[in-house]
C-alpha positions as a LaTeX table, in Angstrom:
\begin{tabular}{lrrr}
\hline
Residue & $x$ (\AA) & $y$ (\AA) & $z$ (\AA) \\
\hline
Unk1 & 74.73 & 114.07 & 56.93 \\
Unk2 & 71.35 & 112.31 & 58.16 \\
Unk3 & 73.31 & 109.08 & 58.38 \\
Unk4 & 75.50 & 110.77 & 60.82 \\
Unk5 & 72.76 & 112.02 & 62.95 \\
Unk6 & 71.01 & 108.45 & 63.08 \\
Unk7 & 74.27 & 106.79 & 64.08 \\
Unk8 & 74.69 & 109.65 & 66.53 \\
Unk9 & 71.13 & 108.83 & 68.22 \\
Unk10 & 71.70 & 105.07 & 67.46 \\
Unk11 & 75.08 & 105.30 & 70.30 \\
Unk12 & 73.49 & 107.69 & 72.70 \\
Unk13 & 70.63 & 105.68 & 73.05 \\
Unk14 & 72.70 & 102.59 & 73.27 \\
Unk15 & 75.20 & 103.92 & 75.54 \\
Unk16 & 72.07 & 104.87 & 78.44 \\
Unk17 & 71.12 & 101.04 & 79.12 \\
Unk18 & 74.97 & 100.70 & 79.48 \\
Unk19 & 75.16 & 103.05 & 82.14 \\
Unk20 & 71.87 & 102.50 & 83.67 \\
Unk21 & 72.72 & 98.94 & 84.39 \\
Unk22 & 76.45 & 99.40 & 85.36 \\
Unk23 & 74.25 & 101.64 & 87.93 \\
Unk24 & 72.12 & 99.44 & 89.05 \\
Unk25 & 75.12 & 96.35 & 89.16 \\
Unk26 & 76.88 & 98.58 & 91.58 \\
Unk27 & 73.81 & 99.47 & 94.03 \\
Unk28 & 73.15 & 95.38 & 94.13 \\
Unk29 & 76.85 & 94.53 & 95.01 \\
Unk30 & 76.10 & 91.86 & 98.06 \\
Unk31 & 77.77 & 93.27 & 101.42 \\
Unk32 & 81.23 & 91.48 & 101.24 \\
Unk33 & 81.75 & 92.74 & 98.12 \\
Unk34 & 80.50 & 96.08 & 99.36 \\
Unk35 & 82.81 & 95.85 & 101.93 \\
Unk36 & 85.94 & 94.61 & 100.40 \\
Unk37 & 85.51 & 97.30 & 98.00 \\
Unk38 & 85.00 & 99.82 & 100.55 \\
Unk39 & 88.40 & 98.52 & 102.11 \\
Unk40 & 90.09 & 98.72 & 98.59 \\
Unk41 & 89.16 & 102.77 & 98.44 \\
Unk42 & 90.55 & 103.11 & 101.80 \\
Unk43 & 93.79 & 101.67 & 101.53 \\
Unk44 & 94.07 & 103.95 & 98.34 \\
Unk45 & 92.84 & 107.07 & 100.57 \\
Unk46 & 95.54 & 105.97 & 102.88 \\
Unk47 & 98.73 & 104.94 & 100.85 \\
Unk48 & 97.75 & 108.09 & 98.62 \\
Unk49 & 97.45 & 110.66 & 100.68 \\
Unk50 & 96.53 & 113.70 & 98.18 \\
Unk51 & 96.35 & 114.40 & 94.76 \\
Unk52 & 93.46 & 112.70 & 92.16 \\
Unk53 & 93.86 & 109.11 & 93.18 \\
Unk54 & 92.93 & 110.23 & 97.15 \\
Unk55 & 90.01 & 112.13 & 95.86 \\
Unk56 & 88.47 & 109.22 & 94.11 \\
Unk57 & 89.34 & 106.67 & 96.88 \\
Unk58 & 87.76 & 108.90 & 99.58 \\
Unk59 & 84.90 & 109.56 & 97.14 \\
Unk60 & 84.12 & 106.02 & 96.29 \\
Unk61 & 84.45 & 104.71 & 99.70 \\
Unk62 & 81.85 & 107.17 & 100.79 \\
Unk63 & 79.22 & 105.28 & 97.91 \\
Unk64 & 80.29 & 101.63 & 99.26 \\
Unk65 & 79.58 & 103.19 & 102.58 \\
Unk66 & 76.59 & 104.90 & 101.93 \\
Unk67 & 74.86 & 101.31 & 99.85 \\
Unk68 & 76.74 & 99.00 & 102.84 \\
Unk69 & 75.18 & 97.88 & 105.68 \\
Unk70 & 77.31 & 97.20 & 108.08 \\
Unk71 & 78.42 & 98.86 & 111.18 \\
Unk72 & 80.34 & 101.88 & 111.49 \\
Unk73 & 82.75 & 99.53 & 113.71 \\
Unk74 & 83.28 & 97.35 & 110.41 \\
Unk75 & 84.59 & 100.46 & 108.87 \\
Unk76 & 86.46 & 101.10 & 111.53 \\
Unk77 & 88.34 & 97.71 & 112.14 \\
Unk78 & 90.34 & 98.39 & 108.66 \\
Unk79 & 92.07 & 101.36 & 110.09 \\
Unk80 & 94.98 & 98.79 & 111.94 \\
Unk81 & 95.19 & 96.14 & 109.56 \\
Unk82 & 95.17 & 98.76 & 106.46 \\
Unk83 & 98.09 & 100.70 & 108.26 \\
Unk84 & 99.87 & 96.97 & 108.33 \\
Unk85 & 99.20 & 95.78 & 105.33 \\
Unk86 & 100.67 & 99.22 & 103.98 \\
Unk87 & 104.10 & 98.03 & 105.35 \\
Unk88 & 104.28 & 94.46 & 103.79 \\
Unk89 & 107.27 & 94.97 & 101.50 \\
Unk90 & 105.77 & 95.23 & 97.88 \\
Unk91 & 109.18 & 96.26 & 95.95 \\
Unk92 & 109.23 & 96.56 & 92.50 \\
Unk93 & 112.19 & 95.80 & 90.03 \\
Unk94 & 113.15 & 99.30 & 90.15 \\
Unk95 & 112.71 & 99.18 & 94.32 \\
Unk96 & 109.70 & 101.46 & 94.99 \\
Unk97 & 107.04 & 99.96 & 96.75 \\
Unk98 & 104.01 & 99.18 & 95.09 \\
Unk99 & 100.68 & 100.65 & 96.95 \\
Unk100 & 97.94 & 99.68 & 94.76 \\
Unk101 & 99.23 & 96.18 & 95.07 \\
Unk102 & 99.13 & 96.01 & 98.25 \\
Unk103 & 95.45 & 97.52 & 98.19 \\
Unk104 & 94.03 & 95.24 & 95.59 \\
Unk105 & 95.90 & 92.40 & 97.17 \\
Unk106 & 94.11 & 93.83 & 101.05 \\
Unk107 & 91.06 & 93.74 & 99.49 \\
Unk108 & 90.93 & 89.84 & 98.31 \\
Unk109 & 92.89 & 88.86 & 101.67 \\
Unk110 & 91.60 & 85.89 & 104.48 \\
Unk111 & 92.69 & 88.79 & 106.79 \\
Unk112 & 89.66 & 91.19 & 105.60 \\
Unk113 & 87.04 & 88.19 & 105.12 \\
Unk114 & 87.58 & 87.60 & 108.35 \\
Unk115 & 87.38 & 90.96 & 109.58 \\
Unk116 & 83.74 & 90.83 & 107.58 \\
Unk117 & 82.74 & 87.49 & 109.09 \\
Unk118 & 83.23 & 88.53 & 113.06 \\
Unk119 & 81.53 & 92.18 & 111.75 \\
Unk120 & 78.76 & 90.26 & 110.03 \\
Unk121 & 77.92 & 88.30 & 112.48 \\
Unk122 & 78.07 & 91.18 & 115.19 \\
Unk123 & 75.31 & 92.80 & 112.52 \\
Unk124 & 73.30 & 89.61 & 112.71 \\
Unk125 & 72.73 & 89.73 & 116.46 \\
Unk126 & 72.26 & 93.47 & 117.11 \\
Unk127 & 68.84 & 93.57 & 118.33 \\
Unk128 & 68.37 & 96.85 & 116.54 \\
Unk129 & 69.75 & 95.86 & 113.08 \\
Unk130 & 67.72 & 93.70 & 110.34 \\
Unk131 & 69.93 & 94.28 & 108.03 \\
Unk132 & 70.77 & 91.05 & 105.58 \\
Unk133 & 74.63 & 90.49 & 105.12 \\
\hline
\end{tabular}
């Protein structure tokens, strides 16, 4: 029975530096990263528009958000090329089109770094903003 209690302590107290530094990974995500997972969420929030997959997207693009720097017009440049990327034809074998795809594939596209770039650099010369990007 003690053996069983040790190896219970012995996981818990394993498993906390785990999570601590999954924790801390995510809050030192650079900003593209930040952003192109912010992006991800929202296509997801967007192709999926209720249910538990929206509720997660709209809850973890509110964290990349909230540890992202950039401008509230970053954020808002998505909106468009979200909505079009949503339409690219993604069919599957079976013929239903395939949203996360089409999110994860947003997400790594020239299309968004560039979006970024133009954002990034409007960051970079706002008088008001020191933010690094």
């Amino acid at each position: 029975m003690k053996i069983w209690a040790v190896l219970t302590v012995f996981t818990l107290v394993m498993a906390v530096p785990d999570t601590a530094q999954a924790e801390m990974a995510f809050k030192q995500q650079n900003e593209l990263k930040l952003f192109q997972y912010y992006a991800q969420a929202s296509c997801l929030a967007t192709a999926f528009t209720e249910g538990g997959i929206y509720d997660q997207a709209v809850s973890a693009l509110n964290g990349y958000r909230e540890f992202g720097a950039m401008p509230l017009e970053a954020y808002e440049a998505l909106i468009a090329p979200i909505q079009q990327w949503l339409q690219k034809d993604y069919a599957t074998q079976a013929g239903k089109q395939n949203n996360l795809m089409k999110c994860i594939d947003f997400a790594e596209s020239e299309q968004l770094a560039e979006i970024f770039r133009v954002q990034s650099e409007a960051l970079k010369n706002h008088p008001r903003t020191e933010a690094s990007v």
